[in-house]
C-alpha positions as CSV (number, residue, x, y, z in Angstrom):
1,X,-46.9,-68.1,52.1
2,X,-44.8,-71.5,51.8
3,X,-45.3,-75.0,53.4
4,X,-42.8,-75.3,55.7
5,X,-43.3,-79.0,56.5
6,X,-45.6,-82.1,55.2
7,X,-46.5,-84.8,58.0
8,X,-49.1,-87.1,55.6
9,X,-49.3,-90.6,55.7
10,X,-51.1,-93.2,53.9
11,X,-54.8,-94.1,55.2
12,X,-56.5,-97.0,55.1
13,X,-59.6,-95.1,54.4
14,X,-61.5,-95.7,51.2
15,X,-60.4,-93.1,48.6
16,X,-58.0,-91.5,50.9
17,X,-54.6,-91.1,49.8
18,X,-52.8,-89.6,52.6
19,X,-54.1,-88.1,56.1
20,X,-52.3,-85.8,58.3
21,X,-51.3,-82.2,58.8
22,X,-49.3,-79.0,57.0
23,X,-47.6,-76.2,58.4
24,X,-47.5,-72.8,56.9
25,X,-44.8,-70.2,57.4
26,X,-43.5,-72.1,60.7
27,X,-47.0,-70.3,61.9
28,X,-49.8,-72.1,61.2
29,X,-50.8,-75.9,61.6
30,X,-53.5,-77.6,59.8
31,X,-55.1,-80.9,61.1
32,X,-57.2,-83.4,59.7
33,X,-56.0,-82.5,55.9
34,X,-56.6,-85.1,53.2
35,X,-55.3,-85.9,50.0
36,X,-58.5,-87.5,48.1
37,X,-58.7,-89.5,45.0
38,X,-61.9,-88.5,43.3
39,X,-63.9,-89.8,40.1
40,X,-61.7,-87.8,37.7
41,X,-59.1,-86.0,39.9
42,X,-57.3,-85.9,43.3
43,X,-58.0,-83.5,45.9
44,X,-57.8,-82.0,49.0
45,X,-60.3,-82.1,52.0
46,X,-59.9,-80.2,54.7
47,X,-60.9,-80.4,58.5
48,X,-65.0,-79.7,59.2
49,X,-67.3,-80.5,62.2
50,X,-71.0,-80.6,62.2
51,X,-71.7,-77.1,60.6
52,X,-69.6,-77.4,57.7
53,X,-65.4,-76.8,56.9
54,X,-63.4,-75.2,59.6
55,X,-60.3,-74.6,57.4
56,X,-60.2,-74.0,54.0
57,X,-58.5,-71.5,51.4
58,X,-59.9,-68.6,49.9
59,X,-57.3,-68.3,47.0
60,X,-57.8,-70.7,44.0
61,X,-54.0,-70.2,42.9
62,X,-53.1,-71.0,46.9
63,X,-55.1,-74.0,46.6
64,X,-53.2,-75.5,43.6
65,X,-50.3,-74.5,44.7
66,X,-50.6,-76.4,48.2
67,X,-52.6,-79.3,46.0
68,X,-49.6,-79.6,43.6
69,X,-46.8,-80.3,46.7
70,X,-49.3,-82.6,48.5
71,X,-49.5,-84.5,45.1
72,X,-45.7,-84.5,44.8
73,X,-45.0,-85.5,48.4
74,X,-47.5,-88.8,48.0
75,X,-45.0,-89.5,44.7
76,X,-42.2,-89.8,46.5
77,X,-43.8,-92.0,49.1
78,X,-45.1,-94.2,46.8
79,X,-43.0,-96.9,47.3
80,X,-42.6,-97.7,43.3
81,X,-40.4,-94.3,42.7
């Protein structure tokens, strides 16, 4: 599986990096995903309603894999690169 496009942007949310959506394979879109800055490290949140998460992986290695070009993309829109 690859990320065949990116569409974050910067949110004016507390703690929230970037907002936006990622597509998968030219397949799959996923809404509502967020780049988090946590206590001691940055993560990803992933859309939920009322009963819990919606969306979310199942593979730990797919997770840091999509976490680790998330991370990269905000980088290289930080506007001091």
């Amino acid at each position: 599986m690859f990320i065949s496009a990116i569409n974050m942007y910067p949110s004016d949310q507390p703690n929230v990096l970037l907002d936006g959506e990622i597509i998968l394979n030219h397949c799959l879109i996923i809404k509502d995903i967020q780049l988090i800055q946590g206590n001691y490290r940055l993560f990803l949140n992933f859309p939920q309603n009322e009963t819990g998460r919606t969306t979310y992986p199942l593979n730990k290695y797919f997770y840091n894999d999509l976490l680790s070009k998330i991370i990269e993309y905000y980088k290289q829109l930080k506007p001091d690169n």
